[in-house]
Residue, then its C-alpha position, 0 to 999 in steps of 0.5 A: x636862592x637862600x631862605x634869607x634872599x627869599x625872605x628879603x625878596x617877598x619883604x619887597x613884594x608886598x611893600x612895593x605892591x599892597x595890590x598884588x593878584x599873583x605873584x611867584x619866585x622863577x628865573x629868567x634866561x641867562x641868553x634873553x634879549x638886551x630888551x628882556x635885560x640879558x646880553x643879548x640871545x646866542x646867535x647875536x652873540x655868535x655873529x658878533x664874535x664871527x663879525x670880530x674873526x672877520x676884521x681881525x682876518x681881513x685885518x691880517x691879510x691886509x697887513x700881510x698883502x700892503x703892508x703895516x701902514x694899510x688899513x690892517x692895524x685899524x681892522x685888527x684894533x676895531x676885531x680887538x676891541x669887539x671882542x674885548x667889548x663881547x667878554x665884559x658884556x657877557x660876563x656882567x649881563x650873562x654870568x654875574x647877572x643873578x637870574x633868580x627873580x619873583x614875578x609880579x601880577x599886581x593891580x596896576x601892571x606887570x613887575x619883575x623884582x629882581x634879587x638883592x645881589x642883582x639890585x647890588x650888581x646894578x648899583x655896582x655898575x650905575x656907581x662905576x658909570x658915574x666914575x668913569x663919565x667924571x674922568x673921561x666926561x664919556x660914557x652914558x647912564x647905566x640902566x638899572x634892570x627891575x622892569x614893571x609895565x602897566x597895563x595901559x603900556x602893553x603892546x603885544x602879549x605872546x602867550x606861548x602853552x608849550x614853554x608856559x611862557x607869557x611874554x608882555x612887550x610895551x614898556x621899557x623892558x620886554x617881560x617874560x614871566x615863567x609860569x609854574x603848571x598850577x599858576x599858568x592858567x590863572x596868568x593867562x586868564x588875569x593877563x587877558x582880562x587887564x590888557x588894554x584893548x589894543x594890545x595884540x594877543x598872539x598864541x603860540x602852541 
């Protein structure tokens, strides 16, 4: 990340959170969960290209066994698209998406601020959303990722001291925050001192 990316991102912190307790520059998984903003983890990935194999085998085969009027063509058309589908989405969710961040600890709940060119990216894609729905009057609204959970939202916290990893699920993205060694015990501690009561803690060694 560059000094002036590091300059802008801290800029954004502490304007958009006067109350923040802690907070730290890190990075998320390139293969997280769609619920975590990536494309999904690599064994969804992989069974969704397996799944593609199969249509465009069966597909074949069907051709091959009855013909080009059976069923065979949809089965190759649906293998094809799949995969077509596999590409762009991991291109824009797993390879263009920019995955250095700052982790916010704050007053109110829990932020991921993402980088300017992640910001831009998911601009980007809302405006091309737009395009394509007023010419085709298809298509939904392109979620932008910057993920902020309250406190009074959080559900489950999976607190993991092996990876230093705390995962907070209960708002509209699942956070993962990635701690560095010093400031992991004063996440956890902060964590489970905000946390609603009904929030389930689980401890993974």
């Amino acid at each position: 990340m560059s000094t002036l990316e590091d300059e802008h991102i801290e800029k954004r912190t502490s304007a958009l959170r006067k109350g923040t307790i802690l907070s730290w520059p890190g990075t998320v998984p390139r293969f997280a969960t769609m619920r975590e903003g990536g494309p999904g983890t690599m064994l969804s990935l992989v069974a969704l290209f397996i799944i593609g194999c199969i249509l465009v085998f069966f597909g074949i085969s069907s051709i091959e066994s009855d013909g080009i009027g059976s069923g065979g063509p949809f089965l190759i058309l649906i293998g094809v698209l799949l995969f077509g589908f596999l590409v762009i989405w991991i291109l824009i969710k797993g390879i263009l998406r920019q995955r250095d961040v700052t982790f916010v600890i704050h007053e109110k709940g829990i932020e991921i601020i993402p980088s300017e060119l992640q910001s831009s990216l998911d601009t980007w894609m809302a405006t091309i959303s737009r395009i394509l729905f007023w010419i085709t009057w298809k298509g939904g609204q392109w979620s932008a990722w910057a993920p902020c959970t309250p406190w009074r939202s959080i559900r489950n916290i999976i607190i993991d001291n092996t990876r230093q990893e705390i995962l907070i699920a209960g708002g509209n993205w699942d956070i993962r925050l990635t701690c560095p060694a010093d400031l992991y015990p004063d996440a956890v501690s902060i964590i489970q001192e905000r946390k609603p009561k009904r929030a389930k803690v689980i401890f993974k060694e």
